[in-house]
N, C-alpha and C positions, 0 to 999 in steps of 0.2 A: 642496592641491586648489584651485586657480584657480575664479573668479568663474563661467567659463561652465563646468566642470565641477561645481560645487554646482547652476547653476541646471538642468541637465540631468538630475544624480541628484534636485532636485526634485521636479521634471516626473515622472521614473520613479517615484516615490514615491507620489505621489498618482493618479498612473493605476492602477499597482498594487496600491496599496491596496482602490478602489472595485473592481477587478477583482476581487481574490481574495475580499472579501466578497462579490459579488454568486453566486462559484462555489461558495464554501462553502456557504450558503446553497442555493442547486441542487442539493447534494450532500449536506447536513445533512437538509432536507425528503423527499429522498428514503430516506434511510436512517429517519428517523423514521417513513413511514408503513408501512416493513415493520416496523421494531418495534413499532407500534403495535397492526399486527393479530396479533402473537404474545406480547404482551405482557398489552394491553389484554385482548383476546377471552382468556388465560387466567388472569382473575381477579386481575392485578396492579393495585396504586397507580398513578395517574398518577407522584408520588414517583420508584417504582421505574422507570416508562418518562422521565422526564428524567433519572435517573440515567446510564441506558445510551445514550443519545442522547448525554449531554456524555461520556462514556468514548468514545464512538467519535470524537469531535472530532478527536484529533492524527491519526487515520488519514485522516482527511480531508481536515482540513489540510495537511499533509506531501502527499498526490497532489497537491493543488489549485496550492500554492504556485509551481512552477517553470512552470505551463501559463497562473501567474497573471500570470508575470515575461514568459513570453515574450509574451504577449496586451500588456503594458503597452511594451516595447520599441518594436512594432511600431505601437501608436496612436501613443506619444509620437514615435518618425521620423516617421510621414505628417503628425500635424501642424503638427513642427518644417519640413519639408517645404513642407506649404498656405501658412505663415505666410511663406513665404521665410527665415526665420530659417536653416534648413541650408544653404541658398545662401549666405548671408553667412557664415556659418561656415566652406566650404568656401572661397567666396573672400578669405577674410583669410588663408589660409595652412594651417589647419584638415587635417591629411589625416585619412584612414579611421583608420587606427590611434591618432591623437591624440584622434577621437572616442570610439573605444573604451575611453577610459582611464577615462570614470564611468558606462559601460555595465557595464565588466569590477567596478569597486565595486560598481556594484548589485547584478550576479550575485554577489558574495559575500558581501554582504549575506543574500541571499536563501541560500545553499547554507549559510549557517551558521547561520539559522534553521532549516534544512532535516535538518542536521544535528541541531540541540538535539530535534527532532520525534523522529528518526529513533533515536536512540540513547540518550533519555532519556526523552521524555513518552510515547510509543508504546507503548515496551515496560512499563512503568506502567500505563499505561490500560488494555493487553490482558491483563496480571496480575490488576489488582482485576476487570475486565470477566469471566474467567475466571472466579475465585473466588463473584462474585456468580452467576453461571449457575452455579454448586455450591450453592448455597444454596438458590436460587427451585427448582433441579431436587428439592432433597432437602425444600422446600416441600411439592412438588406430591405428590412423592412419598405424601407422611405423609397429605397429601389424599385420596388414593389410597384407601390401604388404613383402611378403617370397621372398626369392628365391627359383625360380622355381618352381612358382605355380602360379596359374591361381585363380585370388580374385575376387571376385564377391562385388562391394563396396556398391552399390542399384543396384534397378532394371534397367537393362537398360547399365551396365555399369562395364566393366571387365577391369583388372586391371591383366599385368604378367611383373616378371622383371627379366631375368637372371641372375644379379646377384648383389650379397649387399654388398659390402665392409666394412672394419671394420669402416670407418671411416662415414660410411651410407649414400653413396652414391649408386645411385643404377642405373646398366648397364644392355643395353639391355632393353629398356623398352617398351611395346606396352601395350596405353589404348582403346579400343573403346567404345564411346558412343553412344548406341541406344535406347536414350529416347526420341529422336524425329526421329520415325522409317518412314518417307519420306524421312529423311536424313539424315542417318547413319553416325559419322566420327570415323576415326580411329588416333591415333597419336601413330608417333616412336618417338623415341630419341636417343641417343650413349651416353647418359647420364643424370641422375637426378637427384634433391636433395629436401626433405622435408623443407620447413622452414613455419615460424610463425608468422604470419602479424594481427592488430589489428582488421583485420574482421574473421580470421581462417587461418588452416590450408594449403600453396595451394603446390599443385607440380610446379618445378620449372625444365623446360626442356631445354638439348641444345642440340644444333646441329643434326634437326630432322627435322619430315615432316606429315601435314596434309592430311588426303586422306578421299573426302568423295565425294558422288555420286550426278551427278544435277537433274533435276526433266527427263530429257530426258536417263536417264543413264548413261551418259558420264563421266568418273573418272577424279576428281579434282584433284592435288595434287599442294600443297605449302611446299616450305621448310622456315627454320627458323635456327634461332641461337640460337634463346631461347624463350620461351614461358611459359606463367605463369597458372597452370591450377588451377581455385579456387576448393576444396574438400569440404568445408563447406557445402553446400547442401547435397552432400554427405552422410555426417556426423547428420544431425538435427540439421546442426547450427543454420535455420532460416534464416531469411534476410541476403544473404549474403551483409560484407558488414556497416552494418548499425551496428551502438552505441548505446547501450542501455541509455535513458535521465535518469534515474533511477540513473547510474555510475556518471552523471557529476556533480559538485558543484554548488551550488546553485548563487553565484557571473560566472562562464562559462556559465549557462541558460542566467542571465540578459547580460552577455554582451557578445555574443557567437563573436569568430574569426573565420579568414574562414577556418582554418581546425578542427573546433568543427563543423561548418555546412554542412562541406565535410561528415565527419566519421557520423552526426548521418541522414543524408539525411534529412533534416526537416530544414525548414524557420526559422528563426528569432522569429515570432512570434510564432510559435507552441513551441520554447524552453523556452521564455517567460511563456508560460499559463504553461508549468511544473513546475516551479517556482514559480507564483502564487498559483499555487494549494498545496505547499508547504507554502507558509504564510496561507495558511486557512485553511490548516490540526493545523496549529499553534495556529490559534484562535478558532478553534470551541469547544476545550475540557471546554474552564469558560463559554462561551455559553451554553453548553450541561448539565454542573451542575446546571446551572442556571435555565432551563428549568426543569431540574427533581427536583431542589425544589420549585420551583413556583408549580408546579403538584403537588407535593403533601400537598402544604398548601390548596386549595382546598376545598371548604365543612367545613362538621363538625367532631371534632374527634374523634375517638371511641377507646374504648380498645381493640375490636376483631379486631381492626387493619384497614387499609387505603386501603382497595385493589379497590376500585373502583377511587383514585387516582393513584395506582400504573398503572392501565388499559390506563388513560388518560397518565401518562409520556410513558408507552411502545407508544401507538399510534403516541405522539409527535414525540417519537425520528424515529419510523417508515416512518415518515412525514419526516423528516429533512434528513434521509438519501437519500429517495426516489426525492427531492427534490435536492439534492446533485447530485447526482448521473446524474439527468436529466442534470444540469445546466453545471456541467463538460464538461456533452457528444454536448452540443450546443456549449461550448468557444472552444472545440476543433474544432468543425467543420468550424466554421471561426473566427480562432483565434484572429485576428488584429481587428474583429469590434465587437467579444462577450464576450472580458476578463472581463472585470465590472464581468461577470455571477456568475466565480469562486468565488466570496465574497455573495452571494443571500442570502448561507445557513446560515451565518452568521450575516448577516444581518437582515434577517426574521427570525432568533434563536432568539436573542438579543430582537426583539420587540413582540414576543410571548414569555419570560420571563417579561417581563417589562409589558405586559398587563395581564397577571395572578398575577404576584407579588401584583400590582394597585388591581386589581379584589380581593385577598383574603385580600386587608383591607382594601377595602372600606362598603363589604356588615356588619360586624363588627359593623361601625358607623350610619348606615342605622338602622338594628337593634334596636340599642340604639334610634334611633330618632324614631321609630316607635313605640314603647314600651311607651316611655315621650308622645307621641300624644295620644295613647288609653287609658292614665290614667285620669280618671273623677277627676276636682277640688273637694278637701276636701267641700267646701260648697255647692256646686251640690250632695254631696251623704246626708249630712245631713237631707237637704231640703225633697229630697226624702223618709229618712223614719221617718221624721214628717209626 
């Protein structure tokens, strides 16, 4: 790498660096103040809310980073630009493509950060992040149920136990659910015990009896020896149940076994396209630089600055997400015959850099060959003013 190629990746360097802090940051503070009010307001440790604050970092990091790269592309032109510095560039010989060559390092610099985010700390962070929301829910839970009190857990659904042992087991217990109020049930037990399973929370009962009414009135009752009641709904766990793909490693998407396909309820193929969409978060950031500097070679350059280049890279990138974003939402919806789609944006990134790149040096030689045509032979002008 050549002298002015270090001082240009640079440049890119420290623009993007102060960039992507300043965005993390915007997006760190906002993510903290929703955990805060569902953290804090329910009786957690500050502790436990910086916990989950640094657990959501790589997800944030990872969006930030490529919108960080394209923000730093685009300062670092216009001012290589103001300073005349790209002018002297351009006229020592300098073409569009020769520039691109510590544009196109940076972007892989950045897309193989992009990648360690994406296929290593993410799915980490969203595993323990997981886990620990199994924990604070089967917290709250045990909060929940007192002795000798009547807990109300949602709507629809009461919750009393006579009594709690040191060892937290808990006697005497009647739950009834009436949130499907045509048919009310109730459950006893003689005994029950909290535990923590990888879809949540559930009550675990024994030696007891269901009792719920049929459509004619007639009282049901079953007995049992044990019975498992899941609380996750309950709780806001979500899907009870189901694995978040986010949690699992990027080798378990491509080759899921059948208790990855159990825990996340999803086909083969749908854990596939999460994976895909993981190599093409990978690739789009040298893509994305690459587009913001083809846009801004563009035109002609000015000292008041490039903003009507800077106008066409926002539109691009506006493009390229919007285009993402669609292409995603198709491979998901049938996964097995629309994955190709996950790679579109990358793909048509790649050849809308490659055609502006072409574009800002061909009109250049055009120029020059129009100029050599409208010049009259020396012996054509003589002639004329004899």
């Amino acid at each position: 790498m050549g002298r002015i190629d270090r001082y240009i990746l640079s440049q890119l360097l420290i623009v993007f660096g102060f960039a992507a802090l300043v965005l993390v940051m915007i997006y760190w503070i906002n993510r903290a103040v929703m955990l805060f009010d569902s953290l804090i307001a329910d009786g957690q440790t500050a502790w436990v809310f910086l916990e989950f604050t640094a657990l959501s970092l790589p997800a944030i990091v990872k969006l930030v980073l490529p919108l960080a790269a394209y923000v730093a592309v685009l300062i670092t032109v216009n001012r290589l630009a103001g300073d005349s510095e790209l002018t002297v560039m351009r006229a020592s010989g300098m073409s569009p493509w020769r520039l691109a060559r510590p544009v196109l390092a940076f972007g892989l610099l950045v897309g193989v950060t992009v990648g360690i985010l994406a296929h290593r700390l993410e799915p980490a962070a969203a595993q323990r992040l997981a886990s620990r929301e199994a924990e604070i829910a089967e917290t709250a839970t045990a909060r929940l149920l007192r002795e000798g009190e009547f807990a109300s857990a949602a709507d629809g659904v009461t919750i009393y136990v006579a009594e709690v042992t040191a060892q937290g087991e808990f006697r005497g217990l009647l739950l009834e659910d009436r949130r499907n109020a045509a048919q009310p049930t109730t459950y006893t037990a003689a005994e029950a015990y909290l535990v923590r399973v990888p879809s949540g929370p559930q009550l675990v009962m024994v030696d007891g009896q269901i009792q719920r009414l049929d459509a004619s009135g007639r009282l049901l009752v079953t007995t049992f020896d044990d019975l498992a009641y899941d609380l996750a709904p309950l709780l806001g766990g979500g899907e009870s149940g189901r694995r978040d793909l986010r949690s699992l490693p990027t080798v378990a998407l491509l080759f899921p076994d059948a208790e990855t396909l159990r825990s996340t309820q999803a086909d083969a193929a749908r854990l596939r396209i999460e994976a895909l969409e993981r190599f093409a978060e990978t690739a789009l950031p040298p893509v994305a630089v690459l587009i913001a500097l083809a846009a801004m070679l563009q035109g002609e350059f000015s000292r008041l600055g490039l903003w009507p280049q800077i106008a066409l890279a926002v539109a691009l990138a506006v493009a390229v997400k919007a285009v993402e974003a669609s292409m995603v939402q198709a491979a998901r919806a049938d996964p097995a015959a629309h994955w190709p789609l996950v790679f579109v944006p990358t793909a048509g990134g790649l050849a809308v850099a490659a055609g502006l790149l072409w574009q800002a040096t061909v009109p250049r030689r055009q120029r020059g060959r129009r100029t050599r045509k409208s010049r009259p032979p020396r012996g054509d002008t003589g002639g004329a003013a004899a």
